[in-house]
C-alpha positions in Angstrom: 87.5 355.2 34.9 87.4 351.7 37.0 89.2 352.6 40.2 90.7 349.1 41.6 90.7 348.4 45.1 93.7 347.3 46.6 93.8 345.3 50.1 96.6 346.0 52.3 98.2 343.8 55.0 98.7 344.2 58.4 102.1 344.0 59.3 102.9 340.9 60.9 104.1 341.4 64.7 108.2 340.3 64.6 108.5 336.7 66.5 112.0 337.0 69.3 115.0 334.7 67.6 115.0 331.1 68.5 118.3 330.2 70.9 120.3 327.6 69.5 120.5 326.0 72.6 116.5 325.2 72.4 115.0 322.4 71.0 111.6 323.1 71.3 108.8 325.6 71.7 108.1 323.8 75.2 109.9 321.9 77.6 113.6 323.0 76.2 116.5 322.8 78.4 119.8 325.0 77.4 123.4 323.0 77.5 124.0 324.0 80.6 120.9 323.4 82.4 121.1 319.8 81.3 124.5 319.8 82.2 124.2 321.0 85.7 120.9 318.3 85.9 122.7 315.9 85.0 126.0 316.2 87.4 123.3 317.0 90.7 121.3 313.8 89.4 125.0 312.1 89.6 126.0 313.4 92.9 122.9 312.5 94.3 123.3 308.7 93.3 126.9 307.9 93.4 126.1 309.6 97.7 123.6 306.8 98.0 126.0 304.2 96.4 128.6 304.7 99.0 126.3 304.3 101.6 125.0 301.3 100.2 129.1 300.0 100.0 129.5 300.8 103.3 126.3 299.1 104.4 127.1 295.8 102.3 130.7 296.0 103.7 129.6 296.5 107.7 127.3 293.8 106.9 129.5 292.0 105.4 132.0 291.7 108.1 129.2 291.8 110.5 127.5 287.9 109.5 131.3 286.6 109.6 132.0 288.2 113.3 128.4 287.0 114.7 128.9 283.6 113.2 131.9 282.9 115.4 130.5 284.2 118.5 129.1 282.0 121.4 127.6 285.2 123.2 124.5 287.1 122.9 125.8 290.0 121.2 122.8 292.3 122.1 122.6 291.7 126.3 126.4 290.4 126.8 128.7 292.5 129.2 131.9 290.7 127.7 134.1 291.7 125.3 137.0 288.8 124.1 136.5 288.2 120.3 140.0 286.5 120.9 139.0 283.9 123.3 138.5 280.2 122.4 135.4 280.8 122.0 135.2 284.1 121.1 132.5 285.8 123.1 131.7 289.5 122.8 128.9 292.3 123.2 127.8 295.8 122.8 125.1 296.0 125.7 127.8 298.1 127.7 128.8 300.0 124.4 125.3 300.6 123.1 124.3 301.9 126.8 127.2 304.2 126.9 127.0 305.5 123.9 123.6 306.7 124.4 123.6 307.5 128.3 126.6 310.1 127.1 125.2 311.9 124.5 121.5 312.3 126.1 123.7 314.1 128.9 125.5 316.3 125.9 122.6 317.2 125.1 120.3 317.7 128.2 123.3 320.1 128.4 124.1 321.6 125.2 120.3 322.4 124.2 119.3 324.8 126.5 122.8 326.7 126.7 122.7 326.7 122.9 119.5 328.0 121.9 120.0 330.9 125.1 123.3 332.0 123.6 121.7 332.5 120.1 119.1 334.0 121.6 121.1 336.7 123.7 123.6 337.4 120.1 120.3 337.6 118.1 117.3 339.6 120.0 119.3 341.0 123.3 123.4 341.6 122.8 124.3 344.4 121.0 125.8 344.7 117.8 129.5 345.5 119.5 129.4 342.5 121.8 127.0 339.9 119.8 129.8 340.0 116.9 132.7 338.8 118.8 131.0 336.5 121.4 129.9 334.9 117.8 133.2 335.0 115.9 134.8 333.6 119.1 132.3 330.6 118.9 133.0 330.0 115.6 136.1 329.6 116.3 135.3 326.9 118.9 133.5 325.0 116.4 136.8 324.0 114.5 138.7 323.7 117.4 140.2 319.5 116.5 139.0 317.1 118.7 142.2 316.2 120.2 142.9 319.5 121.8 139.0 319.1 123.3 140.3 315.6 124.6 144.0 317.4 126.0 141.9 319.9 127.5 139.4 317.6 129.2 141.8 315.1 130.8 144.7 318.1 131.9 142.1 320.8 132.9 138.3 319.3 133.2 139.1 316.2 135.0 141.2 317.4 137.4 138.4 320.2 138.8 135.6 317.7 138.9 135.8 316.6 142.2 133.6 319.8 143.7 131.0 319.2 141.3 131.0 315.5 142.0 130.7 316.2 145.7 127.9 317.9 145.4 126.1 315.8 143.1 126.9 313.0 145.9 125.9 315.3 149.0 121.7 316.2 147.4 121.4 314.0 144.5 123.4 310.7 145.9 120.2 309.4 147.7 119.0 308.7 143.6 121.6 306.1 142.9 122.4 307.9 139.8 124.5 310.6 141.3 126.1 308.6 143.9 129.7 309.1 144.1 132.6 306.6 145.6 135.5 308.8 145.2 137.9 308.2 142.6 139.3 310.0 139.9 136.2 311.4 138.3 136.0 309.9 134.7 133.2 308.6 134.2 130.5 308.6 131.7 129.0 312.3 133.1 132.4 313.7 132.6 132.1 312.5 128.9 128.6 313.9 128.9 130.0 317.6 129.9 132.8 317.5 127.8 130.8 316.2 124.8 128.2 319.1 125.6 131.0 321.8 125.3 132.2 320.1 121.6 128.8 320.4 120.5 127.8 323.5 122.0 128.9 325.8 118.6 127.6 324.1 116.3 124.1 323.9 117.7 124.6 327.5 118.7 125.7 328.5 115.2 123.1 327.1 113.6 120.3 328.1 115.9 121.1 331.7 115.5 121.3 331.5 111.7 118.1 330.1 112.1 116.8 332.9 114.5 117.9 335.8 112.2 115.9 334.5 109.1 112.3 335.2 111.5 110.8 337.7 109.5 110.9 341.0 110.5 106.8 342.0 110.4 106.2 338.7 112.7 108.0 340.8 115.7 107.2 344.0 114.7 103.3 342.7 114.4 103.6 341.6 117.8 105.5 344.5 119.4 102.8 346.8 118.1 100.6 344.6 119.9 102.0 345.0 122.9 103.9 342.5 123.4 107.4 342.3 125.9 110.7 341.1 124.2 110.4 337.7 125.6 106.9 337.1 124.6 107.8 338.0 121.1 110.9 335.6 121.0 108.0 333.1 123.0 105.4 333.3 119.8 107.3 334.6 116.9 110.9 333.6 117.2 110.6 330.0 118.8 107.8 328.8 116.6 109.4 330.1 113.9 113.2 328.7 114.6 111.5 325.2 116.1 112.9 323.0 113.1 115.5 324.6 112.8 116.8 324.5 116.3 115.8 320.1 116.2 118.0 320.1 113.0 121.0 322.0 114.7 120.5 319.6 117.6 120.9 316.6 115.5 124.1 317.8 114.2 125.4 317.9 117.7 124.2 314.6 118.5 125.7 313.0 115.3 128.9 314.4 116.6 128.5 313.5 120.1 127.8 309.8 119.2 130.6 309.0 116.9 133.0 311.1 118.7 136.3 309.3 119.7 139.3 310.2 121.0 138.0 313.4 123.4 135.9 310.4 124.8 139.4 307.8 124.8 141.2 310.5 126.5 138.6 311.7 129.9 137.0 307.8 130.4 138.6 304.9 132.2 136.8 302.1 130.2 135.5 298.9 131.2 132.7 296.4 130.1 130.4 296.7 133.4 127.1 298.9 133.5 127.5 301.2 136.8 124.1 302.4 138.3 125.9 305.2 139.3 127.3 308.2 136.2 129.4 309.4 138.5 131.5 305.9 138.8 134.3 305.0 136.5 133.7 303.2 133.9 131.7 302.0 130.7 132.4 302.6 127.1 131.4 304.3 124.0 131.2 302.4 120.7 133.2 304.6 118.9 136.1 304.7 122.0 135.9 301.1 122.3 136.8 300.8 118.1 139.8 303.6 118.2 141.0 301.7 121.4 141.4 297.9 120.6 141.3 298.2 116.7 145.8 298.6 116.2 145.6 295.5 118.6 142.9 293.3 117.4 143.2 290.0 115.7 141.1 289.5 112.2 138.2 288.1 114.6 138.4 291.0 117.1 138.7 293.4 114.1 134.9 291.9 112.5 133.1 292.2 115.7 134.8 296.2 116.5 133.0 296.0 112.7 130.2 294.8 114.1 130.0 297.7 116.9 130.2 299.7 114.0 127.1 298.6 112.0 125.1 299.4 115.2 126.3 302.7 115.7 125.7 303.2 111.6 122.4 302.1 112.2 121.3 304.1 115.3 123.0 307.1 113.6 120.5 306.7 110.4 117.8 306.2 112.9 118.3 309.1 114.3 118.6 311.4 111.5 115.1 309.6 110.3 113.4 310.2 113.3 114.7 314.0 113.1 113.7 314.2 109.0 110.0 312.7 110.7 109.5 315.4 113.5 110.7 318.8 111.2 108.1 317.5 108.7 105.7 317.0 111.1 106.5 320.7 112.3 106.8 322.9 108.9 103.1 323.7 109.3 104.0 325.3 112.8 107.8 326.7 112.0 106.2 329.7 110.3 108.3 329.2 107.3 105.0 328.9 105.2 103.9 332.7 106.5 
C-alpha cells in the first residue's frame, strides 16, 4: 500500500489592518496630520506677509517723506516737516531711544536674573510663590497706570537721587545736574527698568527651573557651595535663556510710549548731561505730534517709524545670532 506524502504549510503570520487614512506603506500622513501641516505652514507665511505689508507700507511712505525734506534726516536736531521747506530728523530720536533703554536695562538685568534666582534656588516654597504671583501680576499691569504712577509718584521723589548723582558723579558730565524738575531721559531709563523688570524676571526663572536636577545634585556631591552651583550649573545652563528674556524687555522698552510721553519733557536738543530735561524717544515723539500733524509731518513720524522697525529687527537678529552661538554652552544639549 503506497502511502502519499502530504506537505503541510506554515501558517502565514497575520499582517495589522491598513488605516484608511494611509496611502502608503511609507511616507503616509493621516487627515489630520496633513491638516495641522498645512494650517502651521499657512500661519507661518501669511506672519511673514504682514511683515512684508508693513515693510512696503513704512517704505512706502518713507521715499515720499524723505523726498520733500531739505535736511539730513540721519545727523539733523530739527524737527518741522511743516515748514516751507520741510526740514526734520531722528538724530535726537534715534539717540534717545537708545540711551533710554541701555539704562532699562543696565538696570533691569541684574535685578531680574537676582530675583529669579532668590524664588528658584534660595526662597522658600511659602514666600517664592507669592513674591512670584505678585510679579506676575506686575507684568500686565497697562502701561498707562506705569506712566500715572511715574509722573504723580516717581518724579516727584527724584530729586535725592539726582542730588547725589550731581554731588560724586557730576564731575563726569553725564551725571551733572542743573536743578529742575527731574524728567529727563534717566528718569525714563528707571521707569522703563521697572516695566520690564517681570517679564525678564518671569522668564528667567522659567528658564532656571528647567536646569536639570543631576547637574546640581552632581555638583553638590562634589562639594560644591549653593552659589558655586548656581555659578557652573544654573547660569550656564539658563545663559540663552536669560539673553532671550532680556530681549523681550528691550523690545518693550524701545517701542514703549505713553509711560515715556507722560515722565519726559521733550525737546529736539542732545544734553551731555541724563540728568537734564529733555530729548525724545521715537515712539513718544509719534504718539505726541501724530493727532496734529499735516499729511507731510504724518510721512516723516512714518519715517521715525521705519527706523525704529528696523533697529527692532536688528536687534532680535543680533539676539537669534548670540543664543546660537551659545546652545553648545547652555547645557540644553546634556
Amino acid at each position: 500500500m503506497d502511502i502519499s506524502t502530504q506537505t503541510t504549510k506554515a501558517p502565514q503570520t497575520p499582517q495589522p489592518p491598513v488605516s484608511r487614512g494611509k496611502r502608503g506603506a511609507r511616507g503616509a500622513t493621516r487627515p489630520g496630520d496633513r491638516v495641522f501641516l498645512g494650517l502651521s505652514r499657512g500661519s507661518g507665511i501669511l506672519v511673514l506677509v504682514i511683515m512684508a505689508a508693513i515693510a512696503a507700507f513704512l517704505t512706502y511712505r518713507t521715499v515720499l517723506a524723505l523726498g520733500e525734506n531739505e535736511a539730513n534726516f540721519f545727523t539733523s536736531f530739527d524737527w518741522n516737516p511743516s515748514g516751507s521747506p520741510p526740514e526734520f530728523g531722528i538724530a535726537v530720536l534715534a539717540f534717545g531711544t537708545i540711551v533710554s533703554s541701555v539704562i532699562a536695562m543696565a538696570i533691569a538685568v541684574p535685578i531680574a536674573v537676582g530675583i529669579a534666582l532668590f524664588i528658584t534656588h534660595y526662597a522658600p516654597r511659602k514666600l517664592g510663590g507669592p513674591i512670584a504671583y505678585v510679579i506676575d501680576l506686575l507684568a500686565a499691569v497697562p502701561s498707562i497706570v506705569y506712566g500715572l504712577w511715574g509722573a504723580l509718584v516717581l518724579v516727584p521723589h527724584l530729586d535725592g537721587l539726582y542730588g547725589w548723582l550731581d554731588d560724586y558723579l557730576g564731575w563726569t558730565g553725564i551725571f551733572e545736574w542743573h536743578g529742575g524738575a527731574p524728567r529727563s531721559l534717566f528718569t525714563v531709563g528707571i521707569l522703563l527698568a521697572i516695566m520690564i523688570l517681570p517679564i525678564i524676571t518671569n522668564v528667567s526663572r522659567e528658564v532656571f527651573r528647567q536646569v536639570p536636577q543631576t547637574h546640581e545634585e552632581a555638583a553638590l556631591a562634589l562639594g560644591a557651595t549653593r552659589w558655586e552651583v548656581i555659578r557652573m550649573s544654573v547660569l550656564p545652563f539658563g545663559r540663552s535663556g536669560v539673553i532671550s528674556a532680556s530681549m523681550l524687555g528691550l523690545g518693550r522698552a524701545l517701542g514703549e510710549t505713553m509711560a515715556v510721553a507722560m515722565v519726559l519733557s521733550p525737546s529736539f536738543d542732545i544734553n551731555a548731561s541724563l540728568l537734564d530735561p529733555g530729548g525724545g524717544t521715537f515712539a513718544q515723539n509719534i504718539a505726541s505730534k501724530f493727532n496734529e500733524a499735516t499729511v507731510m509731518g504724518r510721512d516723516a513720524l512714518i519715517a521715525s517709524g521705519l527706523v525704529l522697525f528696523v533697529i527692532t529687527l536688528l536687534v532680535n537678529g543680533a539676539a537669534r545670532m548670540i543664543i546660537a552661538r551659545r546652545k553648545e554652552y547652555s547645557g540644553a544639549n546634556a
